[in-house]
Structures are given as C-alpha cells and as structure tokens.
N, C-alpha and C positions, 0 to 999 in steps of 0.2 A: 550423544556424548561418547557413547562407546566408539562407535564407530569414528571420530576424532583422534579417539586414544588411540584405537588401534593402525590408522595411519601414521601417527609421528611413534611410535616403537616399529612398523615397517620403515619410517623414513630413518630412523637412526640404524637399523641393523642392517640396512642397503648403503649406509655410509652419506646419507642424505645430507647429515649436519659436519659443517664444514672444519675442515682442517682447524685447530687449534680453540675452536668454540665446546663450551660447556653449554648445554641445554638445562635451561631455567622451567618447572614446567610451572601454569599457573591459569587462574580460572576467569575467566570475565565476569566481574563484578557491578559493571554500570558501560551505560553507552551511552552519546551526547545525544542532544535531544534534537540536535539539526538534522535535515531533511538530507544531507551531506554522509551521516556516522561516520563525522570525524575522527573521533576519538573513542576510546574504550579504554576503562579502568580494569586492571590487573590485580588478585589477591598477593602479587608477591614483587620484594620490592630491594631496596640497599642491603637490607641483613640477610637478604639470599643473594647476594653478589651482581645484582642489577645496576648497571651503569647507565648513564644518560647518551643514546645515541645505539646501543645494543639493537640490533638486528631483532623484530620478531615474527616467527613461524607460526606455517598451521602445517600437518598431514600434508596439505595441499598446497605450500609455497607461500613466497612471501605476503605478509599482510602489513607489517609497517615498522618504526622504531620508537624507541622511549624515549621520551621528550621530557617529563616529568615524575619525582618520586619520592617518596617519604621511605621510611627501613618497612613497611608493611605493603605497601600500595606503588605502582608505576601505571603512568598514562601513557599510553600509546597513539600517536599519530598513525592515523591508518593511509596507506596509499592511496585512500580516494578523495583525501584529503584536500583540498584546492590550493595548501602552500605545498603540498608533496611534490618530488621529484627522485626519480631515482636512476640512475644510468644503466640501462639496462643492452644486452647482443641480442641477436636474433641466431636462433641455432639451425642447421648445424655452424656455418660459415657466412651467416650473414651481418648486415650492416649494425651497429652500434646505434645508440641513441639515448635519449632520455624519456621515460615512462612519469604521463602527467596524467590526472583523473580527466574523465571526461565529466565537469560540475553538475552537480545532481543527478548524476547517473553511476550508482555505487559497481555496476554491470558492467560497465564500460572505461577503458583507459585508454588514452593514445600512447604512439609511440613517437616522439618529434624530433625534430632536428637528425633524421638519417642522413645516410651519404644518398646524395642526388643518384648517383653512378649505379646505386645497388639495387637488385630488384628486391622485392621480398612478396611471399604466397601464402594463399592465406592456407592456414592449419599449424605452420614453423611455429614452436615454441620460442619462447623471449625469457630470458634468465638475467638475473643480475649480470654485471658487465665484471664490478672487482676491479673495478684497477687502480694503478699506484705509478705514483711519482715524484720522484726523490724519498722525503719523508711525509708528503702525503696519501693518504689512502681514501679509499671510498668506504661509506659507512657498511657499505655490505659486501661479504665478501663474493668472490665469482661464483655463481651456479646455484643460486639462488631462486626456484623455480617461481614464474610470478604470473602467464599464463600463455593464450593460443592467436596469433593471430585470424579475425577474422572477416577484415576486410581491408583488402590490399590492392586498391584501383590504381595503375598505373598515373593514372592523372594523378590522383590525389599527391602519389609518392611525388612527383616532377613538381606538382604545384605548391603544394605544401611543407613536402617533406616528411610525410607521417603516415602512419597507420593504424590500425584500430585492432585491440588486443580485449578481449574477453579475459577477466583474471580467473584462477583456480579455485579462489576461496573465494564465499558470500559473507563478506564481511559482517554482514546485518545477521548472519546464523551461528557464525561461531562464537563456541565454550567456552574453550581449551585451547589455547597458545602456549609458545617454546620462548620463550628470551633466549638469544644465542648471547651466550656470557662470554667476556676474556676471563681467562681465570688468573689472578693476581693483581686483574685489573681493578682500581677502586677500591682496592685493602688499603 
C-alpha cells in the first residue's frame, strides 16, 4: 500500500497526471469474482466529483474507467476487460492502435489494428494515444502510461497486425487508484 502511494504522489509531482485532470484518490473495495478481474469497486464516487467514463490510474499507468456509481462507490471496468478497448501509440514514434485484453490472461494485452507499414520492438512503451476530432474525444487523455511491449514478431505484425504488450499494473494487486476528474464536470 505504501509503496502505491508513493508512486502516484511521484506520478503527480513529475507532472504525470494530465493537463486539466483532478485526481480522485480512492481505495479498492471489491473485485469481481471472474477468472477475467473485470471489475473493481472504488470507496469514492459522484460526491467526490467522479464522472462516468473518468479515466483511472495506478503509480504504474493506466488500469481502466468508470463505468458505474452511486455518490459513495464507482465501478471500474478494468483494461483486461474483454469489452475493453482503448486506442493507444507506441513511443517514441511509432504506430498507433488499439489495446484489447488478451481473455483470461490479466498479464497480457495486445496491441491490434497497427499500421502494416510500421515496425514496432519489443521493450517501446505504449501509452494512451488522446486524440480528437471535431468535437469528439477519446476517453483518455494522451500519455497515459499502460505498458512495455514484449513480443513483436515481424510475422505476427504483417499477418495480424498486432502485438503483445505486458501492462505496468497487476490489476489483481492493487489498493489504491487515481480517478482523473474533470473538474466542473458533473456539478
């Protein structure tokens, strides 16, 4: 637990949490009882300014967003979710894509739908992607840290279009999570 804490007060005084976001902090209260840990219930909820679809953090990068909430409680869809998706780049300068769980395996995500064209190696970090157009947005904003790729066979990329990313956080071990709040949002 401490050492949670003391990753997201390092993540916020390195500028970690993103432009215009309020950090919600709050404790894990329940997890679902599937073989998936889909879900995770939150000790804080609407009366701490928690919106439905709010971005949330660990120390270690992304883990999912609120899906559901009462003024005390919000439930988290976690990334390894099997409806999850999240569009995520490849840093420094590589391909874009979207980041899908790999099913029953809370250890593993892929990365799918890259550009054919682009190579990617395994260790490149993969961060939320953030983008916008017109007046839509993505739910998370850019730089987002979510984790490492760690296995990036040429084949696979050509045939598939994908690759295989090991996330930061063990979804099944953490505390302590960040809701990234708008603020004003949902008053």
């Amino acid at each position: 637990e401490n050492k949670e804490l003391r990753a997201l007060v390092n993540l916020e005084r390195q500028g970690g949490i993103p432009e215009g976001r309020e950090p919600v902090t709050g404790r894990v209260i329940g997890r679902s009882p599937t073989v998936w840990y889909s879900t995770v219930t939150i000790d804080k909820g609407s009366s701490s300014g928690i919106d439905e679809d709010d971005p949330v953090i660990t120390g270690g990068g992304l883990v999912g967003r609120v899906t559901e909430m009462t003024s005390g409680t919000a439930r988290v869809t976690l990334i390894t979710d099997h409806r999850s998706a999240v569009s995520a780049k490849v840093l420094p300068d590589g391909p874009s894509g979207v980041i899908t769980p790999e099913v029953g395996d809370p250890g593993e995500l892929l990365l799918d739908f890259i550009e054919e064209d682009r190579e990617v190696d395994e260790g490149q970090m993969v961060v939320t992607a953030g983008w916008r157009s017109g007046n839509l947005t993505s739910l998370f904003p850019y730089g987002i840290e979510i984790g490492r790729v760690t296995d990036a066979s040429l084949d696979e990329q050509q045939t598939y279009q994908r690759v295989h990313v090991r996330p930061f956080v063990d979804v099944r071990e953490m505390e302590i999570v960040q809701v990234l709040t708008e603020p004003g949002d949902g008053d």
